[in-house]
C-alpha positions as CSV (number, residue, x, y, z in Angstrom):
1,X,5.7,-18.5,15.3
2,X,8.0,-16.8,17.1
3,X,8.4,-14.4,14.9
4,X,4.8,-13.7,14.8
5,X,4.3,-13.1,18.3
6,X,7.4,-10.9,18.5
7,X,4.8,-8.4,16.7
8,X,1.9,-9.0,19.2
9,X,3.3,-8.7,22.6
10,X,6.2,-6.4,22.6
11,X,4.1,-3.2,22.9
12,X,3.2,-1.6,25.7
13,X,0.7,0.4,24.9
14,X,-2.1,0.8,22.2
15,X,-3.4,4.1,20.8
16,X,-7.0,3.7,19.2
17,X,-7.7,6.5,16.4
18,X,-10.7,8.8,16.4
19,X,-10.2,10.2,13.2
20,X,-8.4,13.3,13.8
21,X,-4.8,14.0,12.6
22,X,-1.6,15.5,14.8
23,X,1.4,17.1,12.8
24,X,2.9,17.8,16.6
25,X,5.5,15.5,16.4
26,X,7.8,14.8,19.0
27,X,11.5,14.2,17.9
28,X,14.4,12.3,19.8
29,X,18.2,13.6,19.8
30,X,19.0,12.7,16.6
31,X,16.5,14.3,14.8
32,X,14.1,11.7,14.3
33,X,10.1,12.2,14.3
34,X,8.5,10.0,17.3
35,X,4.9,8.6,16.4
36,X,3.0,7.6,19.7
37,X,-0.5,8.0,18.5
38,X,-2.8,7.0,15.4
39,X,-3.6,10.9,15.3
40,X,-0.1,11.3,14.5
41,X,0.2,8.6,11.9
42,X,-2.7,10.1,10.7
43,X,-1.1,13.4,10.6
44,X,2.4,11.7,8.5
45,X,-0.7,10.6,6.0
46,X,-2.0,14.3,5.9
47,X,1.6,15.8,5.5
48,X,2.6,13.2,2.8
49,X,-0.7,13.5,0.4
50,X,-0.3,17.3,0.9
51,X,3.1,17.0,-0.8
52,X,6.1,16.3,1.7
53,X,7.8,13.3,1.0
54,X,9.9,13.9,3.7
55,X,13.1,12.6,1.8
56,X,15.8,12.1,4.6
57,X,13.6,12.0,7.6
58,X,13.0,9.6,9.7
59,X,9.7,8.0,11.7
60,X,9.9,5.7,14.7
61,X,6.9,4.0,15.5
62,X,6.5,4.1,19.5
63,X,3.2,2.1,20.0
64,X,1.2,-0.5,18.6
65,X,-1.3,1.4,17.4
66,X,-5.7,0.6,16.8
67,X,-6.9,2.4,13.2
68,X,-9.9,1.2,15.3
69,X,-11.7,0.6,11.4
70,X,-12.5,4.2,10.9
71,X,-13.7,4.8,7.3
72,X,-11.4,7.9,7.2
73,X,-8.5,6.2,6.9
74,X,-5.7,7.4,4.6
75,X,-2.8,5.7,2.8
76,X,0.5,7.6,2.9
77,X,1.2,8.1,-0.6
78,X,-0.7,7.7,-3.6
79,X,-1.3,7.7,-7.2
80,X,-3.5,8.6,-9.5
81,X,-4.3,7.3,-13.1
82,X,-7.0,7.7,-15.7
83,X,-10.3,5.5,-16.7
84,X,-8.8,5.5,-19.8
85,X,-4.9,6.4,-20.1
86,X,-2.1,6.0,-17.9
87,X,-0.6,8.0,-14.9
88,X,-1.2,11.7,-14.1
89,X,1.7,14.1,-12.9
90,X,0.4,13.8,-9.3
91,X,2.3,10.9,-8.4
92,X,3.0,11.4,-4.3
93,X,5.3,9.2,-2.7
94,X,6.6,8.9,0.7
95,X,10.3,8.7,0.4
96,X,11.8,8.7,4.3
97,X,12.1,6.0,6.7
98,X,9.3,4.5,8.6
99,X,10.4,2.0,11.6
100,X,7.8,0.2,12.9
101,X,10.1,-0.9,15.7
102,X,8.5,-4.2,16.2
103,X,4.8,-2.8,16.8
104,X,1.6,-3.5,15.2
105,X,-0.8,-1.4,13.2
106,X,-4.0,-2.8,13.6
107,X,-7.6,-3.1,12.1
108,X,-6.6,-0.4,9.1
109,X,-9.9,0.2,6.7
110,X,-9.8,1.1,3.7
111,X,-12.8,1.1,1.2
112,X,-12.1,2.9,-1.7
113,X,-14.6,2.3,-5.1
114,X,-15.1,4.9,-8.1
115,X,-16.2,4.3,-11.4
116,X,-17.6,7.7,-12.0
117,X,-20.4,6.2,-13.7
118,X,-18.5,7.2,-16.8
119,X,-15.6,4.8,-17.5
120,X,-14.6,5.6,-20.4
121,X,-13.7,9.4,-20.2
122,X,-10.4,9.8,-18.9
123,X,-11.8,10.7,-15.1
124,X,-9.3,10.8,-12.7
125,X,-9.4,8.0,-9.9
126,X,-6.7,6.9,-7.2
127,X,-5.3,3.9,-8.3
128,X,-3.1,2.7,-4.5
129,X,-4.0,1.5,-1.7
130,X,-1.9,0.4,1.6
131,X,-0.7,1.6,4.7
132,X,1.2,3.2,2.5
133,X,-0.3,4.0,-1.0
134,X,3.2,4.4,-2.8
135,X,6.6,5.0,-2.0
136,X,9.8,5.4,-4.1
137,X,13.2,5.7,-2.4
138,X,12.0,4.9,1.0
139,X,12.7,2.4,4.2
140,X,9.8,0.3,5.8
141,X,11.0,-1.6,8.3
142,X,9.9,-3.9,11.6
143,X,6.0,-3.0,11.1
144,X,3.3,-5.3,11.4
145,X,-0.7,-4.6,9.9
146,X,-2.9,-7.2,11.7
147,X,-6.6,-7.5,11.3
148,X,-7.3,-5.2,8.7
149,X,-9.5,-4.6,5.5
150,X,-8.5,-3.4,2.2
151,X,-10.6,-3.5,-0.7
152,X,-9.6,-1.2,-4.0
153,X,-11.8,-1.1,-7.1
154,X,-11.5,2.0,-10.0
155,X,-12.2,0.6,-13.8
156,X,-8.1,1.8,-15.0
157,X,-6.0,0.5,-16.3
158,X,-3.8,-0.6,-13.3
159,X,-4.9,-0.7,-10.1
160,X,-2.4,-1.5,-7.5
161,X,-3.0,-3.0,-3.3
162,X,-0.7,-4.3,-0.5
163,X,-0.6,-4.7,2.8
164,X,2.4,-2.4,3.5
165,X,2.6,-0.6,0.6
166,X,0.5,-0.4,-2.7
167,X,3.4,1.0,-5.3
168,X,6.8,1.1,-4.8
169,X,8.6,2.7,-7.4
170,X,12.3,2.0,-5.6
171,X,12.7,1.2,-1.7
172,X,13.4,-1.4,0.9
173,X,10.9,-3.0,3.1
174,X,12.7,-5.4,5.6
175,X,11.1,-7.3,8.7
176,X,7.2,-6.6,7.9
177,X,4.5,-8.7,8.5
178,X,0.9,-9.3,7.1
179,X,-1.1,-11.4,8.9
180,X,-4.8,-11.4,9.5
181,X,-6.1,-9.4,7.0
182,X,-8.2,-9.1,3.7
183,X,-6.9,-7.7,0.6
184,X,-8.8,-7.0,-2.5
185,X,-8.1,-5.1,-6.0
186,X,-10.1,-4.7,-8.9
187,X,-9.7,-3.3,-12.2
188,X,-13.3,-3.9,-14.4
189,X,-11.8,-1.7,-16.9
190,X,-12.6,-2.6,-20.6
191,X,-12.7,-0.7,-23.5
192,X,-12.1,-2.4,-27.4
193,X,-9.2,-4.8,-26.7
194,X,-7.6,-3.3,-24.1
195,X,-8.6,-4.6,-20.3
196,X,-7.8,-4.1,-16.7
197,X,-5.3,-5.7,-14.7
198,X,-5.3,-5.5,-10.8
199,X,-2.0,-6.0,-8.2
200,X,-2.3,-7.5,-5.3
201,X,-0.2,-8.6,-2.6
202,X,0.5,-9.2,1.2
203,X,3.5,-7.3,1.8
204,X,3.7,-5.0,-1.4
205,X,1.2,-4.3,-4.5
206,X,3.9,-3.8,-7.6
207,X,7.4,-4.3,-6.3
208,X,11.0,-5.3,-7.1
209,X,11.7,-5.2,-10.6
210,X,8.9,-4.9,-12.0
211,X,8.0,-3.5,-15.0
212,X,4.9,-1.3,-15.2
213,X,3.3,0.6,-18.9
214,X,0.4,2.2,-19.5
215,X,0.2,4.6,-22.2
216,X,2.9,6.8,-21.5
217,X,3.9,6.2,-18.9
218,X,6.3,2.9,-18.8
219,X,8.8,2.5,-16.0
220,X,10.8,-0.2,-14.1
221,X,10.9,0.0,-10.4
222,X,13.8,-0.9,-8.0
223,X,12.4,-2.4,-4.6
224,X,14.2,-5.1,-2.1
225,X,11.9,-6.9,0.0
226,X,13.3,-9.2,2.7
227,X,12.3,-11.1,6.1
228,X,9.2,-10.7,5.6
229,X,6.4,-12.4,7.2
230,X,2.6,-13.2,5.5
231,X,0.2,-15.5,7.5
232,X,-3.6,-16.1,7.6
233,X,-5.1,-13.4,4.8
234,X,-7.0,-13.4,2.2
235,X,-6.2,-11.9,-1.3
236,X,-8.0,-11.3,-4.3
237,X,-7.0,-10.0,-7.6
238,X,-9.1,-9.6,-10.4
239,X,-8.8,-7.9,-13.6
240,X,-11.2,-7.4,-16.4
241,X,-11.7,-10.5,-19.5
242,X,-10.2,-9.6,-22.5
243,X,-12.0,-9.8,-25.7
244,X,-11.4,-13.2,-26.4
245,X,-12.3,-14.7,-23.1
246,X,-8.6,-14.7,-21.4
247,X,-8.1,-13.6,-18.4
248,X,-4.4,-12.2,-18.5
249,X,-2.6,-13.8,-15.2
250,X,1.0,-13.3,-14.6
251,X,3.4,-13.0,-11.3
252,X,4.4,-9.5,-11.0
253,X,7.5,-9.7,-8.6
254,X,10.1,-11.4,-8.2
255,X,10.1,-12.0,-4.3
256,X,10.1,-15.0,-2.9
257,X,6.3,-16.7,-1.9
258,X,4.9,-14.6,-5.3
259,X,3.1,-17.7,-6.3
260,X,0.6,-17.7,-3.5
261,X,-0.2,-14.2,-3.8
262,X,1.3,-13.1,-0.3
263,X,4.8,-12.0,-0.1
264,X,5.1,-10.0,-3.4
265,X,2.3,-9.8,-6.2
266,X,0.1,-11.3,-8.4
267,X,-1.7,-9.7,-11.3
268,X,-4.9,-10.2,-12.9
C-alpha cells in the first residue's frame, strides 16, 4: 500500500494533454531531456515513430501527468505485422531511458481496431500497443499508468498489449506500476489451420525470454522486469479457435505473478 501511494501523492503538479505535441525539450546539466508536460510526452511519441530511438539519451519525467483520454494518443514505439505473415522491416523501438521518477501517467486511451475488411491479404496493421508500443535495449523505470484504457484488435498473427510496454525485444523495466486500468488484445485471425494468438499483460505484453515466430521472422527477446507493482485491472486476452476447437493458451513470460495475467503475459 505504501508503495502504491508513493505513485499518487508525490507529484506536485499535473499537466492535462490537449492533443498537441512539444519537441522543445528542456535538458538538465548532464545532458538529460526534462519532460514537464503531456505535449512533450507527446512530442518523445512523435520523435520515436518518426524514427529516433534515441539510443543513449535520457528522459526524466518531471510531473504526473493527465493523457486526459484523448483519442489521439500515441504509443512510443511500435510494430507492424501482416494479416497474413509475420513482421515487416518497420520495426521502431524506443531504446533510451525513460524515468518516471515516481510520477503517474494517467487516464492514457488507446483504441486501436483494423481488420481492413480483407483479412486475408497481407494488409499491413500495427500490432503494439502501450505507453510504449515496443522497446528493445531500453530502461523504464519508477513510472506509474493509472486509470487508463487500452484495447488492441488487428486479425494477425500476433498481436501484442501492456500497460508499460507492448513488445520488448531486450530492456529493463524496474519500479513500474499498473493499477487501475483495462487492458485488452485480440487477434480473430484465422486462416486454414493456422490462428491468432493475442499478448497481454499489466506491466509488459511479450517480455523476458520469450520466444516469438511468425513466418520469418523468429526471435528470442532479453527483458528483466523487477519491483514491479500490478493492482486493480482488468485484462483480457483472446486469440482466435483453432480448427479443431482448442483454444491455444500458454504463459508467455517468465516473470513472477504471470499466472494471473498482470505482472508479465499471458497468451491466447
Amino acid at each position: 500500500m505504501l508503495a502504491i501511494a508513493m505513485f499518487c501523492t508525490t507529484a506536485m503538479a499535473v499537466s492535462v494533454w490537449d492533443g498537441t505535441a512539444d519537441t522543445e525539450w528542456a535538458t538538465d546539466a548532464n545532458g538529460n531531456y526534462l519532460i514537464y508536460t503531456a505535449q512533450e510526452l507527446a512530442g518523445l511519441a512523435q520523435q520515436v515513430n518518426a524514427g529516433n530511438s534515441y539510443a543513449g539519451s535520457t528522459f526524466l519525467l518531471m510531473d504526473d501527468i493527465d493523457l486526459n483520454n484523448h483519442k489521439d494518443w500515441t504509443p512510443i514505439g511500435y510494430l507492424n505485422g501482416r494479416t497474413c505473415g509475420g513482421l515487416l522491416p518497420d520495426e521502431v523501438y524506443f531504446s533510451g531511458t525513460f524515468d518516471g521518477q515516481n510520477h503517474k501517467i494517467s487516464n492514457c486511451y488507446i483504441y486501436y481496431y483494423d481488420n481492413h475488411n480483407k483479412w486475408y491479404n497481407s494488409a499491413v496493421v500495427r500490432i503494439t500497443s502501450g505507453l510504449f508500443g515496443a522497446i528493445d535495449g531500453a530502461t523504464i523505470n519508477d513510472v506509474a499508468l493509472v486509470n487508463s484504457y487500452i484495447y488492441h484488435n488487428t486479425p494477425c498473427y500476433y498481436n501484442y498489449c501492456g500497460g508499460i510496454v507492448g513488445y520488448a525485444k531486450s530492456g529493463n523495466i524496474a519500479g513500474c506500476s499498473v493499477i487501475n486500468n483495462t487492458i485488452e488484445v485480440y487477434s480473430p485471425y484465422t486462416y486454414g489451420a493456422d490462428y491468432g494468438t493475442a499478448y497481454a499483460g499489466g506491466i509488459c505484453g511479450a517480455s523476458g525470454n520469450t520466444s516469438v515466430s511468425a513466418n520469418n521472422f523468429s526471435e528470442t527477446t532479453n527483458t528483466s522486469i523487477s519491483d514491479c507493482i500490478v493492482a486493480g485491472n482488468t485484462i483480457t486476452a483472446d486469440g482466435s479457435i483453432r480448427n479443431g476447437g482448442d483454444k491455444p493458451t500458454s504463459i508467455s513470460s517468465g516473470a513472477a505473478k504471470s499466472d494471473n495475467q498482470e505482472y508479465g503475459s499471458v497468451a491466447e
